[in-house]
N, C-alpha and C positions, 0 to 999 in steps of 0.2 A: 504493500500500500504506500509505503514511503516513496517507490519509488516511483511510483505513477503520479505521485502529488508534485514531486522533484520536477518530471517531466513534464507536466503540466505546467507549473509556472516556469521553466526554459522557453516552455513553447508559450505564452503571455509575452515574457519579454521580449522573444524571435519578432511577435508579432509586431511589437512597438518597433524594434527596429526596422522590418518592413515598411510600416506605416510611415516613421520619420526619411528613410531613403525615400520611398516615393515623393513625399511632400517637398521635399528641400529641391526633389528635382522641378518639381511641378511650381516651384515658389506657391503654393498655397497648400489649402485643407485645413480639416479641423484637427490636427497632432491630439491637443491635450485632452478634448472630447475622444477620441481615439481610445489612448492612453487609460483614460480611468476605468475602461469599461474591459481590458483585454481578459483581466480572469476570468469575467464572468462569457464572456464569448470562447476562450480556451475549454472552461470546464464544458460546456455548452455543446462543442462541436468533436473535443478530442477525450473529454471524458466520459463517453460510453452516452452521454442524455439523449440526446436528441438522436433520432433516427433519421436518415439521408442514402441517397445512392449518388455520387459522385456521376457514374457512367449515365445517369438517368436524371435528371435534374427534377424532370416536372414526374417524378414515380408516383401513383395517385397514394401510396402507402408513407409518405416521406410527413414527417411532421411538419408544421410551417415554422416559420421564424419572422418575424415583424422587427425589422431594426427603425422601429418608430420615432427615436431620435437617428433622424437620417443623417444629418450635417456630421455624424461619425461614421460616414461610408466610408474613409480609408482602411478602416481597419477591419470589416468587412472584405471590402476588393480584395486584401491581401488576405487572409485568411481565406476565402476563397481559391484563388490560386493557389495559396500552400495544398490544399486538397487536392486539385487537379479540375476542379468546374472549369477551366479555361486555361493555357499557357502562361506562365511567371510574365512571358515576357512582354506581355500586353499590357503590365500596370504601367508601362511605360508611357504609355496613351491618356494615363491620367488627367483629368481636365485642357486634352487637347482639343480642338477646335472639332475634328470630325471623331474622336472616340468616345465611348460611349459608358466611358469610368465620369460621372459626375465631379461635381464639388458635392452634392447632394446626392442620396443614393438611386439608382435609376434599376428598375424591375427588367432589363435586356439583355442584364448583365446576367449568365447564370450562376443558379442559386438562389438568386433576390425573386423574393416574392412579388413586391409590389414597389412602387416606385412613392420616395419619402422625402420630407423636409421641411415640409408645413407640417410645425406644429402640434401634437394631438387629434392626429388621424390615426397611430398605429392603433390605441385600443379598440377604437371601433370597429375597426377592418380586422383584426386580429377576433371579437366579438360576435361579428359575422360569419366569420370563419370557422369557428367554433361551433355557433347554434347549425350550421349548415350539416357539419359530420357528427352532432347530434342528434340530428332531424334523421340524416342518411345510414345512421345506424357505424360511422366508420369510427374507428378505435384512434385515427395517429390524433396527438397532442399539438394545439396550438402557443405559442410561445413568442409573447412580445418584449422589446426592451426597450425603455422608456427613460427620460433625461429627467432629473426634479426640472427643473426648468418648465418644462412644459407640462404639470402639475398644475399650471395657473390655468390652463386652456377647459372652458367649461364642458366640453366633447368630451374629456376625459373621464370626468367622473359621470356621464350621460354615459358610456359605455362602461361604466363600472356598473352604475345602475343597472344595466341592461344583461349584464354576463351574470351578476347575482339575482338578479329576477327570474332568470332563465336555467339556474344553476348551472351555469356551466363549468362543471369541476374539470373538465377537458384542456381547461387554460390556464397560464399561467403568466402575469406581469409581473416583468421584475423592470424595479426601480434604481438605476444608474446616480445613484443619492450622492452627488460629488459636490453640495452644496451651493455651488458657483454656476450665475445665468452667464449673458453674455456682459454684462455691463457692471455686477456686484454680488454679494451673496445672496444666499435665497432669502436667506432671514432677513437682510437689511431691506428688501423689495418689499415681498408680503408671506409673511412666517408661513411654513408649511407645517411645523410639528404640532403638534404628535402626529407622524405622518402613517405610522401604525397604525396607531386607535383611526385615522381617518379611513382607512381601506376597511377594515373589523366591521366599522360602523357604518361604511355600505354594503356587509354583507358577504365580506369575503376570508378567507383563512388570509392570514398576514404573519409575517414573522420580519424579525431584522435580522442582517446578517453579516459579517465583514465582509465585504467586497474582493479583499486582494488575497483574502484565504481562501485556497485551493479547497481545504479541508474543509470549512465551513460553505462555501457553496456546493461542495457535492454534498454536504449531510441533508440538504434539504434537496435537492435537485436529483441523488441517485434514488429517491424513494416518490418520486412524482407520477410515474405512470403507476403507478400500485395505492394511491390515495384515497382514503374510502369515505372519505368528505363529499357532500354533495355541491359544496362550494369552490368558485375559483378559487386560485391562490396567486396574492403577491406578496415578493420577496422583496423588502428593501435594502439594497446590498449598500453599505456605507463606504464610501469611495474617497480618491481625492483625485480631481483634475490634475492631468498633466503627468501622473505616477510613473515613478520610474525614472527620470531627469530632474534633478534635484532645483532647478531655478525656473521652471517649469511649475512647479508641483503649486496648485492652490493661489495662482497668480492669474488674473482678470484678464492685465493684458495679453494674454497669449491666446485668448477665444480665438480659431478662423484664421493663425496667425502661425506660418511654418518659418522656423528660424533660417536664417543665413548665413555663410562667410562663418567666421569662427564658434557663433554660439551653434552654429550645425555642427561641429566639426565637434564642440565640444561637447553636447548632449549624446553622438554616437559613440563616442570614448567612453560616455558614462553605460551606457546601454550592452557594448560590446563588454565592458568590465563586468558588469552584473552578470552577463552570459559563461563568462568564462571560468567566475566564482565558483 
């Protein structure tokens, strides 16, 4: 078990470093939205959760995934290619004029479900999703990932309402809690906590959970399809923007902002050293 946890955050950090090489080529993206969310998409796609066929992209048996905070397509893109949904060497194309890697995540790219970036659309559409292989009698599990940020969007909790009205225990929202909007903290905007009790209190199992522990997102994540709750479930994973790059980490201005010239040079030094530890 140790060494699958090991494994698992090499392959987190792998990812960030993908993510920052793309970016620094691309001069843009969102690096630190990236960044905060990589354990939870590592545990997600390489620890046994989610179900996928690589060779089959659209397999009607594949579970969905909803990266609902879309402006963290980079890290996506590249984790996709790590699997083989498409050629390594196409992230090259990233935010090029004719390719078809967004700044924003785009649904043509395989893998990607649906195409995101406004906002507080993935729950709904992830909600839909849900009640559909509900209705259809199908077994795979829906699976959205969501920015606090976009917490303030009143769609969100309209499809919270809607998944727990509906019980759909088939689903599950996790929350990317990295505190930080684009402009300030979340609490300094408009307070989201108890952001627990707030999910509970429409109706849904809720738990919190470190974010950058391996171990603590599969204790909840490897017992998901086997849940005898008739209720969805969301996981608030507690994060920090930017993780992994020490000047980076919980700093505002770096929203949408891919470093250059030395501070590149010097966040991949930090990145390749963590890997190599």
């Amino acid at each position: 078990m140790e060494e699958k946890l090991k494994a698992l955050m090499e392959k987190a950090m792998d990812l960030r470093r993908g993510v920052l090489e793309m970016c620094v080529k691309a001069r843009t993206g969102h690096v630190t939205s990236s960044f905060s969310c990589a354990e939870i998409l590592a545990a997600l796609y390489y620890g046994g959760v989610m179900r996928y066929k690589v060779d089959e992209p659209r397999w009607p048996g594949r579970d969905r995934f909803i990266l609902s905070k879309g402006q963290a397509s980079p890290i996506l893109y590249v984790l996709l290619a790590d699997l083989g949904f498409f050629p390594h060497c196409r992230l090259g194309q990233f935010c090029e004029a004719e390719g078809m890697f967004g700044v924003h995540l785009q649904h043509d790219v395989p893998g990607v479900e649906v195409t995101t970036g406004s906002l507080g659309h993935g729950l709904g559409i992830a909600a839909g999703m849900a009640f559909k292989a509900r209705y259809d009698g199908e077994s795979h599990l829906v699976f959205t990932l969501l920015g606090d940020g976009e917490l303030y969007e009143g769609s969100i909790w309209e499809g919270a309402l809607f998944a727990a009205h509906h019980r759909l225990s088939n689903m599950v929202a996790i929350v990317d809690r990295n505190w930080l909007c684009v402009t300030d903290f979340t609490e300094n905007i408009v307070k989201l906590e108890p952001l627990t009790e707030k999910w509970q209190a429409f109706g849904w199992d809720a738990v919190n959970v470190e974010g950058h522990s391996m171990e603590a997102l599969l204790g909840v994540l490897e017992g998901v399809r086997e849940r005898k709750s008739e209720k969805p479930l969301a996981i608030i994973a507690n994060t920090v923007k930017g993780k992994g790059v020490s000047f980076l980490e919980s700093q505002i201005l770096w929203h949408g902002v891919a470093p250059s010239g030395e501070e590149a040079e010097k966040a991949l030094a930090e990145l390749r050293k963590e890997l190599k530890a």
